[in-house]
MARKE-494306 format. One line per 5 residues: their letters; for each residue x, y, z of C-alpha. Coordinates in Angstrom, 2 decimals. Layout:
<pts>
a	X,Y,Z ~ ...
</pts>
This chain:
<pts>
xxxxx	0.00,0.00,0.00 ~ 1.30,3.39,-1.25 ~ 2.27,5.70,1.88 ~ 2.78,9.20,0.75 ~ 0.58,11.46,-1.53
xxxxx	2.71,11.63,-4.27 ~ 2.51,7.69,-4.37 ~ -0.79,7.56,-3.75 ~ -1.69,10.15,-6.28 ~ 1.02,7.91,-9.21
xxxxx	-0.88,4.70,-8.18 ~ -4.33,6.24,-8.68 ~ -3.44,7.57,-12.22 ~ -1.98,4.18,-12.76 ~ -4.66,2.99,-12.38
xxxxx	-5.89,1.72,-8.63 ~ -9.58,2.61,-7.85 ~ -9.04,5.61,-5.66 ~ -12.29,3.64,-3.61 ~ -9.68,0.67,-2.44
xxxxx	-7.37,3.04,-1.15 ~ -9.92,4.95,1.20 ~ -11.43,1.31,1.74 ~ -7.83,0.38,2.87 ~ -7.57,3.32,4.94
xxxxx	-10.29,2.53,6.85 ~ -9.04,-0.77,7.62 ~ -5.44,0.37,8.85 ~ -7.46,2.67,11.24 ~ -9.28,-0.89,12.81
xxxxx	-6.21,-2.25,12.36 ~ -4.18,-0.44,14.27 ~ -6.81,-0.07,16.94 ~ -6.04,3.14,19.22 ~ -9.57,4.63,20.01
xxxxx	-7.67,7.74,21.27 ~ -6.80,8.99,18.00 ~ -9.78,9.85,16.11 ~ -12.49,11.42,17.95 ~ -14.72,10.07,14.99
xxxxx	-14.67,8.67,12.00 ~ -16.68,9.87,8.80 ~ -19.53,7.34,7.11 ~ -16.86,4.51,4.85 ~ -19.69,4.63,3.10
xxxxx	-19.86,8.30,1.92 ~ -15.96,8.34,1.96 ~ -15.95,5.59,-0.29 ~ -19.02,7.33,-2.44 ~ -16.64,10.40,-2.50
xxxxx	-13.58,8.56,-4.01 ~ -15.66,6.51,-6.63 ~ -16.97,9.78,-7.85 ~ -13.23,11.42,-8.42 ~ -12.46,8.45,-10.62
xxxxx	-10.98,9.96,-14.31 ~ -9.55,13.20,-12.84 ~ -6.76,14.64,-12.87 ~ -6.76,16.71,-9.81 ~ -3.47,17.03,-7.66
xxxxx	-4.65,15.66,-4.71 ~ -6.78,12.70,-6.63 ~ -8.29,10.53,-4.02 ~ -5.65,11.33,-1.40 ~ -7.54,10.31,2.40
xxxxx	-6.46,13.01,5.20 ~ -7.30,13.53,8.47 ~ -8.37,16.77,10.50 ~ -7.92,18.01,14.08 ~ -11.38,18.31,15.63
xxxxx	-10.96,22.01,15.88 ~ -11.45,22.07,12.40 ~ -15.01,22.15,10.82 ~ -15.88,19.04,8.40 ~ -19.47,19.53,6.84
xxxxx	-21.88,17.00,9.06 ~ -19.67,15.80,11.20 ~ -19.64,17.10,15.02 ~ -16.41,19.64,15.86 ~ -15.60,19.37,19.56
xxxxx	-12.34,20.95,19.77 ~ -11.97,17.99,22.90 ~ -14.87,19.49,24.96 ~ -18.46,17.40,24.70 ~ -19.97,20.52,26.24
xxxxx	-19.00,22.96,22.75 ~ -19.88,20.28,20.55 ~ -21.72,21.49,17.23 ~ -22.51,20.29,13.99 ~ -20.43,21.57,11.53
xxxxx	-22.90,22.95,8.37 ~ -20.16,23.85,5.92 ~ -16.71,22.46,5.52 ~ -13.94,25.46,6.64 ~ -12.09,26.80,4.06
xxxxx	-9.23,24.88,4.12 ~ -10.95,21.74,4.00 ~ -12.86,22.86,1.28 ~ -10.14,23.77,-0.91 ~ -8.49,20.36,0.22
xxxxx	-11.77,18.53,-1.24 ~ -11.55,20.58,-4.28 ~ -8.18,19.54,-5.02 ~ -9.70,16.05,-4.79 ~ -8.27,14.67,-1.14
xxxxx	-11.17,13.10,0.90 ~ -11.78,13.56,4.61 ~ -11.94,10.50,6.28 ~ -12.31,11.57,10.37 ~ -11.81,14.06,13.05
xxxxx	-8.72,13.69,15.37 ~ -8.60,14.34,18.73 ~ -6.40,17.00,20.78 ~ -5.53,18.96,23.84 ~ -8.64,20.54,24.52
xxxxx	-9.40,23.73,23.08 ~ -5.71,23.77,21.66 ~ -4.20,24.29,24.98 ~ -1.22,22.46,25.27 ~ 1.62,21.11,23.76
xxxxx	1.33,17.32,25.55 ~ -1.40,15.27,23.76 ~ -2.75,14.57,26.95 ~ -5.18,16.69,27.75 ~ -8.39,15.38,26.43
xxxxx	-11.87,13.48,27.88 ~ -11.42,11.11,24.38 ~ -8.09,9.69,26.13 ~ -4.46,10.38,24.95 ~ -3.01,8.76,21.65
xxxxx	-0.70,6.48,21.93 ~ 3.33,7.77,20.73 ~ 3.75,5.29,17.87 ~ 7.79,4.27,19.11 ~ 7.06,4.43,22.90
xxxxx	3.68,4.00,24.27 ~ 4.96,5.30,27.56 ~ 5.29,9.13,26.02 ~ 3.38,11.70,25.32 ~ 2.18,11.98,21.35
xxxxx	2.76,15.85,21.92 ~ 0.08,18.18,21.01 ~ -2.18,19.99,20.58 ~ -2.28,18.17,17.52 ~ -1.79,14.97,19.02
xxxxx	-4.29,12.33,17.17 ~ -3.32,14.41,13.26 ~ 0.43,13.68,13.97 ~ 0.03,10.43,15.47 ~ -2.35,9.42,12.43
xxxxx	0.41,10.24,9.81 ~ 3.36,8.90,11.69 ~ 1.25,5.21,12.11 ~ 0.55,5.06,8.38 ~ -3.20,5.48,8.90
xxxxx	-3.29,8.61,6.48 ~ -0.84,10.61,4.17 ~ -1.14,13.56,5.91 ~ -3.47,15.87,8.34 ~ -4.42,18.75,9.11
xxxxx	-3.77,19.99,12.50 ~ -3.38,23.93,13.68 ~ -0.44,25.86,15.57 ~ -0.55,28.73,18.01 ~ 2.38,27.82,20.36
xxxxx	3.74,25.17,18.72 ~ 0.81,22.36,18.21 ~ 2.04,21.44,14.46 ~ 5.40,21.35,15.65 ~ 5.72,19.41,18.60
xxxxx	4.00,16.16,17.72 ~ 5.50,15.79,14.41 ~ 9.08,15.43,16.05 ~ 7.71,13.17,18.63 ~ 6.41,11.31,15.29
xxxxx	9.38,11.42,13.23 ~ 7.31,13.29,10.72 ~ 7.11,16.84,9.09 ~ 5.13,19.67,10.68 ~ 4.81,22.64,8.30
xxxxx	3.40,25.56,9.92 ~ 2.87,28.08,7.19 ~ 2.88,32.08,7.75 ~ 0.25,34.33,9.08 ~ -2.53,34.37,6.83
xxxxx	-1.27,32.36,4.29 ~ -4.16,29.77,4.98 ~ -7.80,30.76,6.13 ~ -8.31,29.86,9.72 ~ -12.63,30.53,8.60
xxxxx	-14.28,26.89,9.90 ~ -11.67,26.52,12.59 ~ -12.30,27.36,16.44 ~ -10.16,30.04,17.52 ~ -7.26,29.82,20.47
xxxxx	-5.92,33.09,20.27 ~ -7.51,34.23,16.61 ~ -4.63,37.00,15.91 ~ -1.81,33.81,16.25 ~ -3.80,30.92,14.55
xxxxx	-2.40,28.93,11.72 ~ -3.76,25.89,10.29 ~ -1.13,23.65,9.50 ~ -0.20,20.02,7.47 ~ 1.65,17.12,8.90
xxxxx	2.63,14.52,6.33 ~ 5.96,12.26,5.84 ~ 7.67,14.62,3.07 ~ 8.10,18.31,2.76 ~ 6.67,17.70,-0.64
xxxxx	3.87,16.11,0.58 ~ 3.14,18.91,3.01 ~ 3.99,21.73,0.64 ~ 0.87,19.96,-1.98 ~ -1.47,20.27,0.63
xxxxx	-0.15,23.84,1.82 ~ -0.18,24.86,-2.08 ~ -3.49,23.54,-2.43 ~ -5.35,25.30,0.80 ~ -3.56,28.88,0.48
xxxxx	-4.93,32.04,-0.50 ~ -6.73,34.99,0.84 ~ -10.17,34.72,1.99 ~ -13.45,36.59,2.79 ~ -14.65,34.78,5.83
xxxxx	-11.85,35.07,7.45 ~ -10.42,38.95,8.10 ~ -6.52,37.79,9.02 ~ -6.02,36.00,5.73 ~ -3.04,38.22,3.64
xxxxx	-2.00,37.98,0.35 ~ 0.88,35.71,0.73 ~ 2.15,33.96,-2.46 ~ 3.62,30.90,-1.40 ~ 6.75,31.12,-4.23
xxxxx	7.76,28.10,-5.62 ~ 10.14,25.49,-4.91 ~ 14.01,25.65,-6.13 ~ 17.33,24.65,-5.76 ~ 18.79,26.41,-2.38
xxxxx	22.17,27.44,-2.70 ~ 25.01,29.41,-0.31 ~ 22.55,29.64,2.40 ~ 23.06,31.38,5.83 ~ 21.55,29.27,8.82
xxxxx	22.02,30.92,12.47 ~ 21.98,29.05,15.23 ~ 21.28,30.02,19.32 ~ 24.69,30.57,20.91 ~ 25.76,27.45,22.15
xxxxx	25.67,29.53,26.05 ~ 21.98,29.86,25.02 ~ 20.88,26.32,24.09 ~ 18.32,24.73,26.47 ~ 18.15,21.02,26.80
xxxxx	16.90,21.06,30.46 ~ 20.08,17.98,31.11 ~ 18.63,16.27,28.33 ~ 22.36,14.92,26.84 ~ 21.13,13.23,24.08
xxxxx	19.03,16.01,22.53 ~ 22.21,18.64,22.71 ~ 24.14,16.22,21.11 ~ 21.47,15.21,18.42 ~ 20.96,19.12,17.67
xxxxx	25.26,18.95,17.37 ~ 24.70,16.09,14.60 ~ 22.08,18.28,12.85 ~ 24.02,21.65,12.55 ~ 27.10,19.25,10.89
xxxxx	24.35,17.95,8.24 ~ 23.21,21.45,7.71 ~ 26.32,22.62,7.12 ~ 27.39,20.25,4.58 ~ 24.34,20.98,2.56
xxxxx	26.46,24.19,1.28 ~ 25.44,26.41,4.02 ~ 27.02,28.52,6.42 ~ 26.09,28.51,10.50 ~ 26.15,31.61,12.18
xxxxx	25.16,31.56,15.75 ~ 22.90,34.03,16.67 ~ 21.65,36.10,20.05 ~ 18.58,34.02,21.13 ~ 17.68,36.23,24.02
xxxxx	14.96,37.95,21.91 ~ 13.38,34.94,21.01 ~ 13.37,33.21,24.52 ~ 11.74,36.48,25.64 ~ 9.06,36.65,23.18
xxxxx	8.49,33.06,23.72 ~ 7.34,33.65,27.70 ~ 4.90,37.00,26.53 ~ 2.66,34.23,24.70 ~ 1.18,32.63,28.23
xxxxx	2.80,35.39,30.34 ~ 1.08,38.45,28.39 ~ -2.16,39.16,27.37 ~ -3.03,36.69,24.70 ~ -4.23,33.98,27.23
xxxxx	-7.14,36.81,27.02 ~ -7.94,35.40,23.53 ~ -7.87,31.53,25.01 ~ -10.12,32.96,27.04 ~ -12.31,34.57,24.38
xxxxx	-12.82,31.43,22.95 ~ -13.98,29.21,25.27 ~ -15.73,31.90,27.26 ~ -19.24,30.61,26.89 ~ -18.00,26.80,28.15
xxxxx	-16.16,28.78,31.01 ~ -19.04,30.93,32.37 ~ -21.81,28.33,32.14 ~ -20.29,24.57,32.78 ~ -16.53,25.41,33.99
xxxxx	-16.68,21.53,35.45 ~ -16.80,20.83,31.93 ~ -12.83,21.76,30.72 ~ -10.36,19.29,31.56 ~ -9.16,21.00,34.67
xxxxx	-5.47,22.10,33.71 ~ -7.24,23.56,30.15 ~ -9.29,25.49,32.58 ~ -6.35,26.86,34.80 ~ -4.57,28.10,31.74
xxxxx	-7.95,29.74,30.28 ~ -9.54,31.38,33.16 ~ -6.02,33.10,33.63 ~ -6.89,35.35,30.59 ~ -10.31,36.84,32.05
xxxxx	-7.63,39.19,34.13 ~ -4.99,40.74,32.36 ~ -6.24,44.44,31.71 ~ -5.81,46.89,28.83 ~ -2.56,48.84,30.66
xxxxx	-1.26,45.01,30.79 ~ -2.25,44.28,27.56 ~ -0.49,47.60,25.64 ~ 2.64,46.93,27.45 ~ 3.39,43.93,25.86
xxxxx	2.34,44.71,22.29 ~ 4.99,47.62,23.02 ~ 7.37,44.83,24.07 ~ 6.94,42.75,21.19 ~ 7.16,45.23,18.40
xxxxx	10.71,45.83,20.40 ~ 11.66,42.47,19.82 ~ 10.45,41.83,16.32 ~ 13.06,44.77,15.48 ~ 15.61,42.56,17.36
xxxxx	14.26,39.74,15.12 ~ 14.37,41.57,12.16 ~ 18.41,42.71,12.47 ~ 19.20,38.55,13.49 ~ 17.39,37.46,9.87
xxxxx	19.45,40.49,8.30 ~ 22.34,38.27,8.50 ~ 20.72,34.65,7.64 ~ 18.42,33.12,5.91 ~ 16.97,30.53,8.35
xxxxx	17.40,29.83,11.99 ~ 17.77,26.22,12.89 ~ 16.15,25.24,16.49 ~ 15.60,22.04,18.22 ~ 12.04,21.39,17.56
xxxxx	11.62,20.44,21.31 ~ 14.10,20.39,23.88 ~ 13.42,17.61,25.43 ~ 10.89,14.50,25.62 ~ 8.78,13.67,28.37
xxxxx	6.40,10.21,29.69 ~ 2.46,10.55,29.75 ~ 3.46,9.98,33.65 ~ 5.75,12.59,34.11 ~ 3.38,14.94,32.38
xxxxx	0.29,13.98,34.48 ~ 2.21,14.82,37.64 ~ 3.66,18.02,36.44 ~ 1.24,19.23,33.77 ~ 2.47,23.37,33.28
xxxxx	5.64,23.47,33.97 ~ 6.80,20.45,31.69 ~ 4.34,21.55,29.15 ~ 6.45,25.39,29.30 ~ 9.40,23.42,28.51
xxxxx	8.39,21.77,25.63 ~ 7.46,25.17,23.73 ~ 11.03,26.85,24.78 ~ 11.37,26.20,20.54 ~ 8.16,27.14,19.45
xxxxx	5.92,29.78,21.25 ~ 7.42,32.89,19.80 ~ 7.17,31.66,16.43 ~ 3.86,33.21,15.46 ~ 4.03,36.52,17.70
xxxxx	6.98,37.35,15.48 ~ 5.30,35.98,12.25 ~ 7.45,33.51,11.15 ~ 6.60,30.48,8.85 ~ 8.54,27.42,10.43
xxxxx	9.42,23.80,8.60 ~ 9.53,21.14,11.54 ~ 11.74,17.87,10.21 ~ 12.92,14.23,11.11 ~ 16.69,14.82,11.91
xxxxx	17.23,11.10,13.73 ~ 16.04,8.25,16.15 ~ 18.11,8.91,19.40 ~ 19.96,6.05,20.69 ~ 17.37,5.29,22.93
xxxxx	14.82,5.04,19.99 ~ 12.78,8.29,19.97 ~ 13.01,10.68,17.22 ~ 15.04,13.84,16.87 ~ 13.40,16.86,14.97
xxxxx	14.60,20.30,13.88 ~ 13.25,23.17,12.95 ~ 13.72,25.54,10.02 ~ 12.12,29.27,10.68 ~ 12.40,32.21,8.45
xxxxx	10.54,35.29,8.64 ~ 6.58,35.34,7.33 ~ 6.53,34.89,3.27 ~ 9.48,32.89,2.87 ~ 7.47,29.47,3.17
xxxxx	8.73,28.08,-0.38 ~ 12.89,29.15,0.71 ~ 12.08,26.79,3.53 ~ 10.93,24.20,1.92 ~ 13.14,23.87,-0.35
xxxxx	16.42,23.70,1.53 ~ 14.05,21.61,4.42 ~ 13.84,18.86,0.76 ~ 17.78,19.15,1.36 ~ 17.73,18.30,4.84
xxxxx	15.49,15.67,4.23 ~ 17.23,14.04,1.65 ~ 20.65,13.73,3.77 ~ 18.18,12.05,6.73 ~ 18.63,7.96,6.95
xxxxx	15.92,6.65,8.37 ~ 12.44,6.84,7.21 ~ 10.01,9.12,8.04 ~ 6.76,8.46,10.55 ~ 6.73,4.87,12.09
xxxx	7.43,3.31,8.59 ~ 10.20,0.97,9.67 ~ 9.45,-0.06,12.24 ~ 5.88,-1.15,10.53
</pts>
């Protein structure tokens, strides 16, 4: 059975009833049998309907299954966002999955995640935690947790998940897969329920950065129902050559005594630089401090905003460390609130001069790696750690490429990530097609299937 979208897509032209391969979908999802990951499943039946009607085109996504976080509206089926209480029935498909549709990929079943996209963990949901597909004792990572998990077991090609602090990030290294998170307003948010609205990106985790750059392609583009969508052209995909990649300052790398990670990240500037490019390490400080105003500022006011009506009616209803993190942003006031806006434009200027001199900045995707147990026992502050990579990605608008780099000696994966500043998506895909081509082992859970 063909993995990847571009093999599905060869096999279906080929040939091979686009039907059997949702049909055979279906039956890796029983197959694999983790209840945790999907929240629910779409009708086989209309899936399969869907597919047999595609037959003959010529579309680029041609009978490709995906998956989508259940923050994410699919037309008839219920969108949860991981709280039974704010269930709804979605009437029209959002945007992006729309345009996903129209490019001929068929939605086969919600996935499940930290509630209301509030954490990075995986673990923070009523429908149970999905299980990390090389150690069953860690976390999947989230928010996206059932999306990435989804891809890395084989069960689709690729999913849609979203990213405010780092949820398309974090799971895909804890999956060995890619994470691409694109810029601001590159892809309509319209269909999908808000964490903090101004940050929100929807975002594609699939086994290739060509895979996830067909999906991206096909989803982009400004749109009416949704106000923070920008004219963005997403470029096209070349050759990279003499690039610039900074690095944080060796003094300023964080593994929190995690030895193996520091020296994995070592292994992964060497590759970098032998793919024609030259490291620069860079001040970090800016980043690490726009990184703590995303849950120490006032944007836990737009969690807040969000989930407001669950909050002031049925509180009992949020998982209870969701609800610490939430209720937080009912009291942050406007004084509070302009300070750090002042704050951050200061340090996108400091952002600004540190891209001046490279192209890309190269960051551990997460620092460290954690157990479901150690999690449960010390939900925030282990949770903090894991964005030290991630959370001032968005604030600063950045579009960020999150990649398989290796499996540690002790068997979990190793990811990187590729950042440039907002518009340059297609720059970082095509030197992250680099990277990935100089990376051994196969992507997701592959091998070890």
């Amino acid at each position: 059975m063909p993995h990847t979208i571009a093999e599905i897509v060869q096999a279906h032209r080929a040939g091979t009833a686009p039907e059997e391969t949702v049909a055979r979908c279906y039956e890796r999802i029983r197959q694999h049998n983790d209840p945790a990951i999907f929240i629910a499943l779409r009708d086989e039946t209309d899936a399969r309907a869907e597919a047999r009607a595609l037959e003959g085109t010529s579309l680029p996504l041609y009978g490709v299954p995906f998956a989508v976080k259940d923050n994410i509206d699919v037309a008839g089926m219920p969108t949860t966002a991981a709280c039974p209480a704010f269930a709804y029935t979605a009437k029209a498909d959002a945007t992006c999955v729309a345009r996903l549709r129209a490019a001929g990929a068929i939605p086969i079943g919600k996935t499940n995640l930290d509630q209301f996209a509030t954490g990075l963990v995986g673990v923070r949901s009523p429908y149970g935690i999905p299980r990390n597909v090389f150690d069953a004792k860690l976390i999947p990572g989230g928010s996206s947790s059932g999306s990435a998990v989804a891809v890395a077991a084989g069960l689709v090609p690729f999913a849609l998940g979203t990213d405010t602090a780092g949820s398309g990030r974090v799971p895909a290294s804890l999956g060995n897969i890619v994470g691409l998170k694109p810029s601001l307003g590159a892809v309509s948010a319209a269909g999908a329920v808000p964490a903090c609205r101004t940050l929100d990106c929807v975002s594609v985790f699939a086994l290739t950065v060509d895979d996830a750059w067909g999906a991206l392609t096909a989803m982009a583009g400004p749109d009416a129902l949704d106000p923070y969508t920008r004219n963005r052209p997403l470029g096209t995909l070349g050759q990279p050559s003499a690039f610039h990649i900074g690095v944080p300052r060796r003094a300023q790398r964080e593994f929190f005594g995690d030895q193996i990670s520091a020296a994995e990240f070592e292994t992964a500037i060497e590759r970098v630089a032998s793919l024609n490019a030259t490291v620069i390490e860079i001040d970090f400080a800016p980043f690490s401090e726009c990184g703590r105003l995303l849950y120490e500022g006032p944007w836990v006011a737009e969690r807040y905003l969000a989930a407001r009506s669950i909050i002031e009616t049925d509180p009992e209803a949020l998982h209870p460390v969701t609800r610490e993190i939430i209720s937080a942003g009912a009291h942050p006031s406007a004084a509070d609130a302009f300070a750090a806006f002042y704050r951050l434009e200061e340090l996108r200027r400091a952002s600004d001069r540190v891209f001046e001199q490279i192209d890309a900045l190269l960051v551990p995707t997460i620092p460290t790696v954690y157990t479901v147990e150690q999690v449960l026992t010390d939900p925030i502050q282990l949770n903090s750690r894991l964005g030290t990579y991630t959370n001032f990605v968005n604030l600063l608008d950045l579009a960020a490429l999150a990649l398989p780099a290796s499996i540690r000696s002790d068997g979990i994966p190793f990811g990187v990530t590729l950042l440039a500043p907002g518009g340059q998506d297609a720059l970082l895909a095509s030197f992250g097609r680099a990277c990935e081509a100089r990376t051994k082992w196969p992507p997701g859970a592959l091998k070890k299937a």
